[in-house]
Residue frames relative to the residue before (quaternion, step in Angstrom):
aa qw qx qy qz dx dy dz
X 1.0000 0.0000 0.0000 0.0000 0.00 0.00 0.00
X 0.4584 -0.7112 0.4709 0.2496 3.11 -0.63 1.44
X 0.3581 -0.7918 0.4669 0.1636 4.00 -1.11 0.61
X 0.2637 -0.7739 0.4880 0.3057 3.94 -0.18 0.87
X 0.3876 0.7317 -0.5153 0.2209 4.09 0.73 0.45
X 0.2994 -0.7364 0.4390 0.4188 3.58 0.36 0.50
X 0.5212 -0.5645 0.5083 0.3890 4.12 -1.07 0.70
X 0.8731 -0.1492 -0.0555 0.4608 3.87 0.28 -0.24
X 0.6294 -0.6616 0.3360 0.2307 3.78 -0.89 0.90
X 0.5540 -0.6829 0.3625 0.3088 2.84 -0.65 1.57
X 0.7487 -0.5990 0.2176 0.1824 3.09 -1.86 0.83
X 0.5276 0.5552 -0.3246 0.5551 3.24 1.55 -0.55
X 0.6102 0.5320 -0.3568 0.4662 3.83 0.78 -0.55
X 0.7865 0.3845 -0.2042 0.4380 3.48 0.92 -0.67
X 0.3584 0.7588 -0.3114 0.4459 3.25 1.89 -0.04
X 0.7971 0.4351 -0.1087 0.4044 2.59 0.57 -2.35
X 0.6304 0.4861 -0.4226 0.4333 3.95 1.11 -1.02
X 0.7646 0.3850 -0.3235 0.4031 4.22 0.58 -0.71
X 0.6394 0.4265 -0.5103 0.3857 3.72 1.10 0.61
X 0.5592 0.5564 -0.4471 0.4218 3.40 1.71 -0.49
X 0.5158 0.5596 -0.5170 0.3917 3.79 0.92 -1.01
X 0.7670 0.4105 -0.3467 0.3508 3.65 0.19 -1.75
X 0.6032 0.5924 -0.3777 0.3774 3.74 0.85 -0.23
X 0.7558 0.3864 -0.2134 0.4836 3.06 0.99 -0.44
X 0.5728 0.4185 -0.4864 0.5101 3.22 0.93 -0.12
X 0.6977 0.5395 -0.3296 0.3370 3.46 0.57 -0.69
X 0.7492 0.2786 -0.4424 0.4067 3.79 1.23 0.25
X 0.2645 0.8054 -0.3934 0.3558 2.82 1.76 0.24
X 0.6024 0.6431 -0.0712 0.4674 3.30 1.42 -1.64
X 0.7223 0.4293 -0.1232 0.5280 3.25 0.33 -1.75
X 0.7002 0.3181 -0.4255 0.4769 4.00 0.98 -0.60
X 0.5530 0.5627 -0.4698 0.3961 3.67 0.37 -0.60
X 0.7473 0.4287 -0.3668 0.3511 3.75 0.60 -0.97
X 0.4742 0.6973 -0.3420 0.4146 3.42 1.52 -0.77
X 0.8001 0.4617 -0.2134 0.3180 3.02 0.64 -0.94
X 0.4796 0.7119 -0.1535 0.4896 3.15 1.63 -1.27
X 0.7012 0.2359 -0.1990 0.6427 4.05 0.90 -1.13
X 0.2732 0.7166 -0.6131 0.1897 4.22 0.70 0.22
X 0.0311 -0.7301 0.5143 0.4489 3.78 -0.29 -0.36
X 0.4035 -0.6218 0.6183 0.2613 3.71 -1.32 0.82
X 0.7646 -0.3711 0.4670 0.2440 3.28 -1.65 0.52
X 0.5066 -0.5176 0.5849 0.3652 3.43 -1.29 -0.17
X 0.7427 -0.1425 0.2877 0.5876 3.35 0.68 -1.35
X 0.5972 -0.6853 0.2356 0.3439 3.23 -1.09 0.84
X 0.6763 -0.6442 0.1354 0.3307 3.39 -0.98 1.22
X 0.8059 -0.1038 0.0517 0.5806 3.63 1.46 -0.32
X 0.2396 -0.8581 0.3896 0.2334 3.35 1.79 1.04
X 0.8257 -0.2615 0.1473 0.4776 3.33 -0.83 -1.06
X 0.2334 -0.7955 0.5588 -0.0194 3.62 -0.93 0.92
X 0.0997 0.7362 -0.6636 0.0876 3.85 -0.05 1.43
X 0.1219 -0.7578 0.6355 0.0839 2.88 -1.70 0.58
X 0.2579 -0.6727 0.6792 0.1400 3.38 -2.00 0.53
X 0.1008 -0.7874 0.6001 0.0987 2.45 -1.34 0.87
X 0.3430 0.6171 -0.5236 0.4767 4.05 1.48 0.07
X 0.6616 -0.4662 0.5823 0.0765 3.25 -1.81 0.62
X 0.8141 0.4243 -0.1037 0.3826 3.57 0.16 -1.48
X 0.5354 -0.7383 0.3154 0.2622 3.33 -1.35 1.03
X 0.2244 0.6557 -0.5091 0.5104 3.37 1.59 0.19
X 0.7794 0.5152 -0.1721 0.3121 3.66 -0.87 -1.62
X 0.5877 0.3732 -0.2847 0.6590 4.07 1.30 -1.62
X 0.5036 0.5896 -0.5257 0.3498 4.15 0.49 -0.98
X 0.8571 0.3667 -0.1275 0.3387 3.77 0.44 -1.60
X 0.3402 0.6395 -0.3830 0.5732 3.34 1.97 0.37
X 0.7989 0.3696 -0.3307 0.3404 3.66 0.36 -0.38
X 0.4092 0.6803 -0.5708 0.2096 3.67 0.92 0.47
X 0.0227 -0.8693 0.4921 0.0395 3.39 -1.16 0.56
X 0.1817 -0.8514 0.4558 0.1853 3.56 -0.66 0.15
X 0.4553 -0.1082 -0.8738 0.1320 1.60 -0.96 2.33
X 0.4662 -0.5913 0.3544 0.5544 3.73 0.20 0.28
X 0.7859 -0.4441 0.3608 0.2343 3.63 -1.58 0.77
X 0.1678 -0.7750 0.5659 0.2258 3.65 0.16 0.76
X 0.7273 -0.3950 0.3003 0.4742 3.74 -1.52 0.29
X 0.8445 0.2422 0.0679 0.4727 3.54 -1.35 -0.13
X 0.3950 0.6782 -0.4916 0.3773 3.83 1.07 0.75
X 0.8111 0.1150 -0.1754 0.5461 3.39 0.89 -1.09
X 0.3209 -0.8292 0.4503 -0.0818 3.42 -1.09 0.97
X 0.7571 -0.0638 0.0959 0.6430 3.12 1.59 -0.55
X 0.3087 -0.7299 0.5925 0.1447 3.88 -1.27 0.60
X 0.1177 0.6639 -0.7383 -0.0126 3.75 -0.89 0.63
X 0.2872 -0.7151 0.6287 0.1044 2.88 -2.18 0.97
X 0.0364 0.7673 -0.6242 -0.1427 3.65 -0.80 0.21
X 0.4455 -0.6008 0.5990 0.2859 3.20 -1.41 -0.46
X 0.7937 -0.4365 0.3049 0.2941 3.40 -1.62 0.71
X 0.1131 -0.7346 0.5403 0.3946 2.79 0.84 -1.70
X 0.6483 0.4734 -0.3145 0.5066 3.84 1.13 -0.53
X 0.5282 -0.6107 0.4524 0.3787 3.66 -0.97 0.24
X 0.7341 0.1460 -0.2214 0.6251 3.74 0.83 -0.81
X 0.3422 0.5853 -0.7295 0.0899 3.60 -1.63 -1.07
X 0.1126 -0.6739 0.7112 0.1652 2.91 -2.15 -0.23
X 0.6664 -0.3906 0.1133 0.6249 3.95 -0.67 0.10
X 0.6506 0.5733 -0.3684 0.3352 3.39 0.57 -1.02
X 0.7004 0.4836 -0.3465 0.3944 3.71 0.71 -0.88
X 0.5413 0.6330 -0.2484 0.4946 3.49 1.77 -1.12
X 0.6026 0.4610 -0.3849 0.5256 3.90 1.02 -1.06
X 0.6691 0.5544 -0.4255 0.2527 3.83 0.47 -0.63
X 0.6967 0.4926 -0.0848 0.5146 2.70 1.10 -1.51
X 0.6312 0.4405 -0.4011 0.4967 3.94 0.72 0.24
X 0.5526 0.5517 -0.3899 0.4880 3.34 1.52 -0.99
X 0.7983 0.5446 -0.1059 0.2343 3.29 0.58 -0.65
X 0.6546 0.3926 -0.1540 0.6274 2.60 2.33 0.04
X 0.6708 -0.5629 0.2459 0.4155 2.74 1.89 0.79
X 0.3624 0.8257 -0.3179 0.2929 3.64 1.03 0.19
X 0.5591 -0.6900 0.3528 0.2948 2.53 0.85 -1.71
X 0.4896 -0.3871 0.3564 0.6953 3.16 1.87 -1.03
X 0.8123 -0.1934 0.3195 0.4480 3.75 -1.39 -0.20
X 0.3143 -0.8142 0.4870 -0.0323 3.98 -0.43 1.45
X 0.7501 0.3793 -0.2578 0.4765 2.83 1.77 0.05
X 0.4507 -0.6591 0.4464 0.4039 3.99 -0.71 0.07
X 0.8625 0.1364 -0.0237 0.4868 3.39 1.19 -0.55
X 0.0441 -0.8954 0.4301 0.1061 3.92 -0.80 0.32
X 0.1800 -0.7175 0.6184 0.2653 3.53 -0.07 0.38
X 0.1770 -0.7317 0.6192 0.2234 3.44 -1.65 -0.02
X 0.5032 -0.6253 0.5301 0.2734 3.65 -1.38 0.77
X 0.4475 -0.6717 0.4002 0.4340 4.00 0.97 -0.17
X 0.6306 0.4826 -0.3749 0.4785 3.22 1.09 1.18
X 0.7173 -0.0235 -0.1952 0.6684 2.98 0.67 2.06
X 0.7658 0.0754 -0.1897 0.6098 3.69 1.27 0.15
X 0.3780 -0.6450 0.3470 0.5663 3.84 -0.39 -0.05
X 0.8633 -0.2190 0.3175 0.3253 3.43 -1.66 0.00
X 0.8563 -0.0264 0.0696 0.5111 3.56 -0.12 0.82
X 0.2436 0.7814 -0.4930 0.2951 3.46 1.70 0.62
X 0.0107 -0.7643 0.6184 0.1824 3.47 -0.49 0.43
X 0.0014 -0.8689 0.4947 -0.0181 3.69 -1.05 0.89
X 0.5726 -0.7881 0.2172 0.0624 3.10 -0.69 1.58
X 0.2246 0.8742 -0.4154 -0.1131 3.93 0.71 0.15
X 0.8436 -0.4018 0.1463 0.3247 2.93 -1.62 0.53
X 0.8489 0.2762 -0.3873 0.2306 3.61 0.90 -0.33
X 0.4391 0.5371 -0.5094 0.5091 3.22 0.89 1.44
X 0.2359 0.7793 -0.2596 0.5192 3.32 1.24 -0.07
X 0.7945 0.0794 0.2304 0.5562 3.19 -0.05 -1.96
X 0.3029 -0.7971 0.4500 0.2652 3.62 1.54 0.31
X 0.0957 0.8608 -0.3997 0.3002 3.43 0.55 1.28
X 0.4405 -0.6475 0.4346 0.4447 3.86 -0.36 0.39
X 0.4931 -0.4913 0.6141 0.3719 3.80 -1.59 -0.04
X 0.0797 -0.5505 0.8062 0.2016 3.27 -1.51 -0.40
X 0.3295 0.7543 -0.5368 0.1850 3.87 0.06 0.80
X 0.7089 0.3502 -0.1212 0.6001 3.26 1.51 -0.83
X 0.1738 -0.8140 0.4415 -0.3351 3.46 -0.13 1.55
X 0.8439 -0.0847 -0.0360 0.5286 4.34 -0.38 1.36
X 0.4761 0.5359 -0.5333 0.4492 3.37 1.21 1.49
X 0.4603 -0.5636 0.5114 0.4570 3.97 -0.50 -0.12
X 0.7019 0.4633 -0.3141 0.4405 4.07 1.02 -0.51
X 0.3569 0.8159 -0.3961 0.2236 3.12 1.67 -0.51
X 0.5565 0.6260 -0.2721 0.4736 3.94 0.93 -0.76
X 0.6082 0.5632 -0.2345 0.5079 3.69 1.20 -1.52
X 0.7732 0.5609 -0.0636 0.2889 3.14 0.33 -1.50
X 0.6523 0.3518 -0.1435 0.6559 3.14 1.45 -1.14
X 0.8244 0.2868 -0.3054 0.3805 3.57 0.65 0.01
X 0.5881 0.4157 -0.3628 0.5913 3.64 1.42 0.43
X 0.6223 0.5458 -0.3160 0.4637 3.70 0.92 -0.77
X 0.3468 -0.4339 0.8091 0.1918 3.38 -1.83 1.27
X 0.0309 -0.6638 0.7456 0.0498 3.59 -1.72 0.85
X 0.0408 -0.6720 0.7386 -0.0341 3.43 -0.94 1.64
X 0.1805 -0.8231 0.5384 0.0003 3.16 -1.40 1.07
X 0.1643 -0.7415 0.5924 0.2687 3.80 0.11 1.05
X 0.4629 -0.5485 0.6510 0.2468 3.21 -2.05 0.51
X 0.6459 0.3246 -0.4352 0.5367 3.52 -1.35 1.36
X 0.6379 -0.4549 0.5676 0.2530 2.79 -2.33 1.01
X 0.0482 0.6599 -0.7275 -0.1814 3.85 -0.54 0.22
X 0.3620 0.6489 -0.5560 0.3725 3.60 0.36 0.54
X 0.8181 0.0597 -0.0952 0.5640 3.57 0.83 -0.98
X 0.7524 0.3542 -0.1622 0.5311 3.79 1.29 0.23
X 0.1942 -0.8117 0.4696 0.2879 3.47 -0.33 0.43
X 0.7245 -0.1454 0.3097 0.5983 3.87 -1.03 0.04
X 0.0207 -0.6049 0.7489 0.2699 2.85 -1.53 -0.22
X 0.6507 -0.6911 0.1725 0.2632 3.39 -1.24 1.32
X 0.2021 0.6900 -0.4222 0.5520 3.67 1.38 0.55
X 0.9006 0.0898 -0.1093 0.4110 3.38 0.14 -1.06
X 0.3952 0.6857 -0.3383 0.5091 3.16 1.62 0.37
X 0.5089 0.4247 -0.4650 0.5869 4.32 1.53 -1.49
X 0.8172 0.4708 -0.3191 0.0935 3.34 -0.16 -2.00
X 0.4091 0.7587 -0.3295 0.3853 3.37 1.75 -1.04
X 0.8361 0.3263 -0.1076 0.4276 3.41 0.53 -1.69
X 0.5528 0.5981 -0.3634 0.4524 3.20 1.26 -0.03
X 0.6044 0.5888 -0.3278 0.4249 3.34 0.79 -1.40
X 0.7368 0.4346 -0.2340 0.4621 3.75 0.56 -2.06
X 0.5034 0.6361 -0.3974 0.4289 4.14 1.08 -0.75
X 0.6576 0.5969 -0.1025 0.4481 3.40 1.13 -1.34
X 0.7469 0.3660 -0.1135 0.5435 3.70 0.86 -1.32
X 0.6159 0.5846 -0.2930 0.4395 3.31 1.33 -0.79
X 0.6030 0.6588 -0.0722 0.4441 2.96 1.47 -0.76
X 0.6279 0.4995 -0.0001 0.5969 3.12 0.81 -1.68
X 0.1146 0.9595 0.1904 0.1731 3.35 1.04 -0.51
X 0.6276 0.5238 -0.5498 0.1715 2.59 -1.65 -1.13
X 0.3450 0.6364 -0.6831 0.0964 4.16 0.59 1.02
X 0.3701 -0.5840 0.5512 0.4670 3.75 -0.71 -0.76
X 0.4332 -0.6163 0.4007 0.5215 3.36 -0.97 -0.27
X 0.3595 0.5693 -0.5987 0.4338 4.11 0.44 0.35
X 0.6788 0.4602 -0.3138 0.4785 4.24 1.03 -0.23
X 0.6984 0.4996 -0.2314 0.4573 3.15 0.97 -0.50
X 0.0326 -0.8128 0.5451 -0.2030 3.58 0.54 1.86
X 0.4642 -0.5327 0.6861 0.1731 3.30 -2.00 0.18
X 0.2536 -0.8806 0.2219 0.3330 2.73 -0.55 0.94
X 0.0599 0.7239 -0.5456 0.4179 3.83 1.94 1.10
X 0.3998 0.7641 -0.3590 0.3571 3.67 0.85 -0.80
X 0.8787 0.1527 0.2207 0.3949 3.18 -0.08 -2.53
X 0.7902 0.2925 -0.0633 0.5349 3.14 1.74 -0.54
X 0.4797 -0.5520 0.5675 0.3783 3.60 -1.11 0.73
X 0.4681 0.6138 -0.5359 0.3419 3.70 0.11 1.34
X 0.1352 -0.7364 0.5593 0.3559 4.02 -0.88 -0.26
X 0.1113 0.7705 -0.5695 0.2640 3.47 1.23 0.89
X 0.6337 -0.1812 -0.7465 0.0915 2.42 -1.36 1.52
X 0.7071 -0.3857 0.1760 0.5659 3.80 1.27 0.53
X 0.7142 -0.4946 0.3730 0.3258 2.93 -1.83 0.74
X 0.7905 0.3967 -0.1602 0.4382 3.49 1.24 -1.14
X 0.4286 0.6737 -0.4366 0.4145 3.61 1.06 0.52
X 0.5647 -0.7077 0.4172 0.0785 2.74 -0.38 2.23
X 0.1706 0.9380 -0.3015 -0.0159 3.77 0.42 1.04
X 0.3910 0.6930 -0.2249 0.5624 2.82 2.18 -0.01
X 0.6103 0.5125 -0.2225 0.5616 3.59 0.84 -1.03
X 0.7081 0.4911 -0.3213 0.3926 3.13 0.47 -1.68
X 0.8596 0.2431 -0.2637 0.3639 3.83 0.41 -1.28
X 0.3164 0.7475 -0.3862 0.4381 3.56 1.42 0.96
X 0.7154 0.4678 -0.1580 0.4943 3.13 1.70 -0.72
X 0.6097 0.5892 -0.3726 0.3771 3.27 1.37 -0.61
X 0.6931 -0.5815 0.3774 0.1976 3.16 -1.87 -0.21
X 0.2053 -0.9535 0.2086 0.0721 3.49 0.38 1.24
């Protein structure tokens, strides 16, 4: 019995399948190239970000794993600065460095003032993490030194018009007690970074006398 299916598909039908194919291949094309001319980041905008919130030097001890762990004689010295903003946390700080071309978060560490982190939050960023240089120190000729031997912890807030608040003042000294340790800086390493730079970072009101009374000698 003869069949009424036609033996091959009419010509418009075969039309229509080799302009849809070429259509699709063609945005197929047109996305792949899009993507290809995207620009990408320097680095990721605020990689990985752990926090503590305990108190004790046990707890900051288990904050410092990293990958790749710290080779000998890598870190050499600690500078602190300050936000310069009253609130933020790392994440707001990673935006705003990405955005100036940085890279992500310029610092290795942040504490927070409980505006935008809690009180004495201490928060980890990716380039300590990944044991990475800072970019915190910035139109000195040592600048290079500094950003590659220096731990950079950064309190949130202007200490220009506010000092710490004493939250970030325990955790501060705990954290550097810890690295100083861990180590082996003294406390003649353990600089502002007014110190190294044409900056008053960490602020006019950052209790610095106290502060290097506390360190490890």
């Amino acid at each position: 019995m003869a069949s009424n299916a036609p033996s091959n598909p009419p010509l418009f039908e075969r039309r229509t399948l080799v302009v849809l194919t070429c259509l699709i291949f063609s945005l197929t094309a047109v996305s792949g190239l899009l993507l290809s001319l995207e620009p990408q980041p320097l680095a990721p905008a605020s990689g990985t970000v752990l926090t503590a919130f305990e108190t004790n030097s046990v707890s900051i001890e288990s904050m410092l794993a990293s990958e790749p762990a710290a080779y000998p004689g890598r870190w050499k010295a600690i500078i602190v600065h300050h936000s310069g903003q009253p609130y933020g946390d790392a994440q707001t700080l990673s935006q705003l460095h990405q955005d100036m071309g940085y890279g992500g978060l310029a610092y290795h560490f942040v504490i927070g003032n409980g505006d935008g982190a809690d009180d004495g939050q201490i928060q980890v960023g990716y380039r300590w993490t990944r044991q990475l240089d800072a970019a915190g120190i910035y139109g000195v000729e040592s600048a290079a030194w500094f950003n590659h031997h220096a731990i950079h912890i950064c309190l949130i807030g202007n200490g220009d018009r506010a000092a710490p608040t004493q939250a970030q003042m325990d955790q501060l000294v705990k954290l550097v007690r810890v690295l100083q340790n861990r180590f082996g800086i003294p406390a003649e390493h353990v600089l502002l970074a007014g110190n190294v730079a044409p900056t008053t970072s960490p602020g006019l009101l950052f209790p610095g006398a106290t502060f290097r009374g506390q360190l490890i000698n």
